[in-house]
PyMOL Python script that loads the backbone (N, CA, C, O; Angstrom):
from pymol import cmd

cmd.read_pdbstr("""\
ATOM      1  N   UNK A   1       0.845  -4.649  13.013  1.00  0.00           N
ATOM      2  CA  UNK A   1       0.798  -5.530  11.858  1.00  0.00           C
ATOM      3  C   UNK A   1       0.020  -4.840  10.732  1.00  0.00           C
ATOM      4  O   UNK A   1      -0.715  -3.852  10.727  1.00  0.00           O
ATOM      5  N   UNK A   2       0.540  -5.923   9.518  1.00  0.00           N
ATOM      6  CA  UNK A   2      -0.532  -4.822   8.568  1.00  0.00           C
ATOM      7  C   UNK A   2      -1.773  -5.452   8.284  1.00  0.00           C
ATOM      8  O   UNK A   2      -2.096  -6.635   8.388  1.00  0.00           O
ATOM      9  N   UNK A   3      -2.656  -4.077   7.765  1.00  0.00           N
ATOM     10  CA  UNK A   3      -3.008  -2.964   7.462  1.00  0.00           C
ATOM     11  C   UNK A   3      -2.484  -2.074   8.291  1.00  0.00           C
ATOM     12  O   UNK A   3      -2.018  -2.737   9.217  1.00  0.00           O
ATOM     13  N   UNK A   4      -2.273  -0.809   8.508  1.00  0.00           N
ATOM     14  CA  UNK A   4      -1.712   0.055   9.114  1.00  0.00           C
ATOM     15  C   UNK A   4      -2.287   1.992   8.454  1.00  0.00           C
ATOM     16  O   UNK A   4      -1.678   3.043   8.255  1.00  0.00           O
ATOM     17  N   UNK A   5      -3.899   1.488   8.322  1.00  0.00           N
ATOM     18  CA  UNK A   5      -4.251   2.692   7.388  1.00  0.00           C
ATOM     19  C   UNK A   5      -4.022   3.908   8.923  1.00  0.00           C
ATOM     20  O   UNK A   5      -4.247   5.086   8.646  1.00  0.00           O
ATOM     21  N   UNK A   6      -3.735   3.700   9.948  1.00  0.00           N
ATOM     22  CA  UNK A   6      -4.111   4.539  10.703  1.00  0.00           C
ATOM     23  C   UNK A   6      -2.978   6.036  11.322  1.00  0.00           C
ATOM     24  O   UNK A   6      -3.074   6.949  12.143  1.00  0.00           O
ATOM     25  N   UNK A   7      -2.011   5.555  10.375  1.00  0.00           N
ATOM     26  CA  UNK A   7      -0.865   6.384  10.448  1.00  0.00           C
ATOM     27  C   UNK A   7      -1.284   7.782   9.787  1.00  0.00           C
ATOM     28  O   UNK A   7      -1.964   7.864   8.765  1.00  0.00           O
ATOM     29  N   UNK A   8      -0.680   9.095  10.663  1.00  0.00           N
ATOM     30  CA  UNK A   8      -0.927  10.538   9.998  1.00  0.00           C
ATOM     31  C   UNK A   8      -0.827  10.913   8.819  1.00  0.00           C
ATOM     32  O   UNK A   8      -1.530  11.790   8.316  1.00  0.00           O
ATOM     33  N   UNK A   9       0.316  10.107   8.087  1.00  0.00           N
ATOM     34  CA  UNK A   9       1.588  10.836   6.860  1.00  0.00           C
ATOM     35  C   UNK A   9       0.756   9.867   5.891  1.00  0.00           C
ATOM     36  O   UNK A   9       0.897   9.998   4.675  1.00  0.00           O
ATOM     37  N   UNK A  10      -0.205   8.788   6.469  1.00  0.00           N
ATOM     38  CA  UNK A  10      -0.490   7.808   4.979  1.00  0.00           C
ATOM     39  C   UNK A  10      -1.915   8.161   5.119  1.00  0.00           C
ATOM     40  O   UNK A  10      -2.362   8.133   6.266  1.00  0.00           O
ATOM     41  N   UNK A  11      -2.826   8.537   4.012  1.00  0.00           N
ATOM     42  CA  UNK A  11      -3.862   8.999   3.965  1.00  0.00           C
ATOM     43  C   UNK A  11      -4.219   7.920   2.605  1.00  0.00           C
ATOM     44  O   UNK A  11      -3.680   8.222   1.541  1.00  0.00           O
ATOM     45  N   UNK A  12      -5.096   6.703   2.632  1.00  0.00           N
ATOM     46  CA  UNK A  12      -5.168   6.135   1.624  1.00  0.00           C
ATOM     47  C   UNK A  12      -6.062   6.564   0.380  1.00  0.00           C
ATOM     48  O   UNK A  12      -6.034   6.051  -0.739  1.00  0.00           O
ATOM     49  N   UNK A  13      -7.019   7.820   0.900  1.00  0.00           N
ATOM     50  CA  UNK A  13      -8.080   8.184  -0.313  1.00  0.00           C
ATOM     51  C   UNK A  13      -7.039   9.185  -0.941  1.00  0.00           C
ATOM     52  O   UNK A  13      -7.303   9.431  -2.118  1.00  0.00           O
ATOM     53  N   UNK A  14      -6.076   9.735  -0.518  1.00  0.00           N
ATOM     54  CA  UNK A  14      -5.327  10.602  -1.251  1.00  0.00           C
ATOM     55  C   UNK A  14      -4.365   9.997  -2.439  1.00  0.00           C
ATOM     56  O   UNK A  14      -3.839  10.657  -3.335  1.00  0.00           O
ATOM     57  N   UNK A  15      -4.275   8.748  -2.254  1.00  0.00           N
ATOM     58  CA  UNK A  15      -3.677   7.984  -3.197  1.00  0.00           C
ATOM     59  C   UNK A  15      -4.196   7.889  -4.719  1.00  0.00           C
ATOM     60  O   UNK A  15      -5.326   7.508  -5.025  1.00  0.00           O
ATOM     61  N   UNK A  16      -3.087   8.337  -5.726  1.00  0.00           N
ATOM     62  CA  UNK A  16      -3.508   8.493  -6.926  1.00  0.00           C
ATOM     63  C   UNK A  16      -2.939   7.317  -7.856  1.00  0.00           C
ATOM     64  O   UNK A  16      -3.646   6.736  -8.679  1.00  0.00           O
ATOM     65  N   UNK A  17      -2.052   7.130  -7.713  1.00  0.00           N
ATOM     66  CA  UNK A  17      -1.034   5.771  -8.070  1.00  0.00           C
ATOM     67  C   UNK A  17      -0.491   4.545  -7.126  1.00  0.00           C
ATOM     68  O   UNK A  17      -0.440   4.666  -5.902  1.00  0.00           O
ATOM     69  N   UNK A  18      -0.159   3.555  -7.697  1.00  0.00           N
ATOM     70  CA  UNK A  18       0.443   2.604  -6.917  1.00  0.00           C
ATOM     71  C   UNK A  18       2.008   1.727  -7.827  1.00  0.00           C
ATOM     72  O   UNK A  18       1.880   0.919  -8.747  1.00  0.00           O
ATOM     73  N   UNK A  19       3.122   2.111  -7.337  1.00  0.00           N
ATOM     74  CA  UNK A  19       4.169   1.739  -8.055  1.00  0.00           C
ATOM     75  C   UNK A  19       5.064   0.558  -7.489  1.00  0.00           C
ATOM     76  O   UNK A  19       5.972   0.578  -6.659  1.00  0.00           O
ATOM     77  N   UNK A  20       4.567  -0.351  -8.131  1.00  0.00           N
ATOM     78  CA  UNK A  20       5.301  -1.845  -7.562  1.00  0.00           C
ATOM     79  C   UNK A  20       6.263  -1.676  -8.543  1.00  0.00           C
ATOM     80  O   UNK A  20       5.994  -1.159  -9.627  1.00  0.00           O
ATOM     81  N   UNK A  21       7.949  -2.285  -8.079  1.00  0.00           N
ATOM     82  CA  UNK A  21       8.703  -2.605  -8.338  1.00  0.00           C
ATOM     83  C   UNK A  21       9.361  -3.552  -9.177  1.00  0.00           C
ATOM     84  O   UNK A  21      10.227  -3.488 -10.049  1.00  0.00           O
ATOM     85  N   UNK A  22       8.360  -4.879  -8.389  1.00  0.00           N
ATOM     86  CA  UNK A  22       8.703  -6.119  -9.523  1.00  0.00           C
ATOM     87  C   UNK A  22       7.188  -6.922  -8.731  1.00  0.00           C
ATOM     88  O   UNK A  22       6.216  -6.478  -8.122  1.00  0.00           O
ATOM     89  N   UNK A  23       7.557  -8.022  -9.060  1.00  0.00           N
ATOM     90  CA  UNK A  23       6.405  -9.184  -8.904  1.00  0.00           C
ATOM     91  C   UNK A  23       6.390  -9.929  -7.660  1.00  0.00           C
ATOM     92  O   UNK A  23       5.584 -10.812  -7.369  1.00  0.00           O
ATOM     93  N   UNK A  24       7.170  -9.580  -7.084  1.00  0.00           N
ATOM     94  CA  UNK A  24       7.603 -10.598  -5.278  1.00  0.00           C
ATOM     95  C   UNK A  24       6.213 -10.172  -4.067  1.00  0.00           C
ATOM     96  O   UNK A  24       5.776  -9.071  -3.731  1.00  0.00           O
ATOM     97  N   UNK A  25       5.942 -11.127  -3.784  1.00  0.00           N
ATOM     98  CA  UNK A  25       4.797 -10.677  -2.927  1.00  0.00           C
ATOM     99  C   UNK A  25       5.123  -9.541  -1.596  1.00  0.00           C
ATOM    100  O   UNK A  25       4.340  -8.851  -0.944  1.00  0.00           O
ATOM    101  N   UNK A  26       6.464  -9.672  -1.530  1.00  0.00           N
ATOM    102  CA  UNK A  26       6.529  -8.514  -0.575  1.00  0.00           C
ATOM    103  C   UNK A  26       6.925  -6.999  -1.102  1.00  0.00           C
ATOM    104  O   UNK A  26       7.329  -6.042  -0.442  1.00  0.00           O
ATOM    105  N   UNK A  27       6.624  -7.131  -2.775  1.00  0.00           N
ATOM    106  CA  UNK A  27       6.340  -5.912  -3.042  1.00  0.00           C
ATOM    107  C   UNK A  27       4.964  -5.693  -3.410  1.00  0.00           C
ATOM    108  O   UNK A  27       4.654  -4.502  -3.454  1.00  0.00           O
ATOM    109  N   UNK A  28       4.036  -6.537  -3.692  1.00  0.00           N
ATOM    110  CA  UNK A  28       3.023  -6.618  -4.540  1.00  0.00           C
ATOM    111  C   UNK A  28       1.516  -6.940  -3.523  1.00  0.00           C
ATOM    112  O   UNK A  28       0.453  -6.320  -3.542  1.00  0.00           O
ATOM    113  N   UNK A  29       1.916  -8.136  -2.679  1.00  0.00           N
ATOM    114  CA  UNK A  29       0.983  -8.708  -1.841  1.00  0.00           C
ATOM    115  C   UNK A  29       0.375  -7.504  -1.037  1.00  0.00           C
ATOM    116  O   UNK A  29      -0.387  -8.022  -0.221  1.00  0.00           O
ATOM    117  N   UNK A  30       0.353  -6.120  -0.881  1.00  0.00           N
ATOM    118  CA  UNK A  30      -0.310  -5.451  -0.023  1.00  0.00           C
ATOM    119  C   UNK A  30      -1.198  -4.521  -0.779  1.00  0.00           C
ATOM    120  O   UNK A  30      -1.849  -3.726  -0.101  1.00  0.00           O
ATOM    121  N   UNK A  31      -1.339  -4.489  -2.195  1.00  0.00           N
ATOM    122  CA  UNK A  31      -2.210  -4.001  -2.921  1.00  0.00           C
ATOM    123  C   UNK A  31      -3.506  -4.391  -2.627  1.00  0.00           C
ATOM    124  O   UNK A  31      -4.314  -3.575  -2.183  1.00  0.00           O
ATOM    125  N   UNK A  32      -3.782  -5.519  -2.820  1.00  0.00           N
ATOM    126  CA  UNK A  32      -5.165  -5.699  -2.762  1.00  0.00           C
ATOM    127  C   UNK A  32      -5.932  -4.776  -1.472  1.00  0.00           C
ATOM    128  O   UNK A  32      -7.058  -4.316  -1.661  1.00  0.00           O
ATOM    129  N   UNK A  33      -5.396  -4.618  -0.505  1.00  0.00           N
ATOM    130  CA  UNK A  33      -5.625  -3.769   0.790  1.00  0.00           C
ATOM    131  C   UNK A  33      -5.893  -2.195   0.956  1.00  0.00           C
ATOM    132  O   UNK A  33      -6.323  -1.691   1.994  1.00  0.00           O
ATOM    133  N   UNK A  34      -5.557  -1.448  -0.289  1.00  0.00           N
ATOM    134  CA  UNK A  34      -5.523  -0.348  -0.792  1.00  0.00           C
ATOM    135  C   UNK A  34      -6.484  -0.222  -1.672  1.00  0.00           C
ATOM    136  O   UNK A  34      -6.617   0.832  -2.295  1.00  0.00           O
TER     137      UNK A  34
END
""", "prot")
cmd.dss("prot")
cmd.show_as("cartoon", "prot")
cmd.util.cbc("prot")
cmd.orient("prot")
């Protein structure tokens, strides 16, 4: 379930941007977590 920081390929401090799509919480709702 999520959070799911624990995966190899996703490194969250390496994150420079965050590109949501539109406004629907199942594109948007997992920001705050990042």
């Amino acid at each position: 379930m999520f959070p799911r920081f624990d995966l190899p390929e996703f490194d969250v401090e390496q994150l420079e941007a965050v590109v949501i799509s539109h406004a629907h919480l199942d594109h948007s709702g997992f920001v705050p977590y990042l």
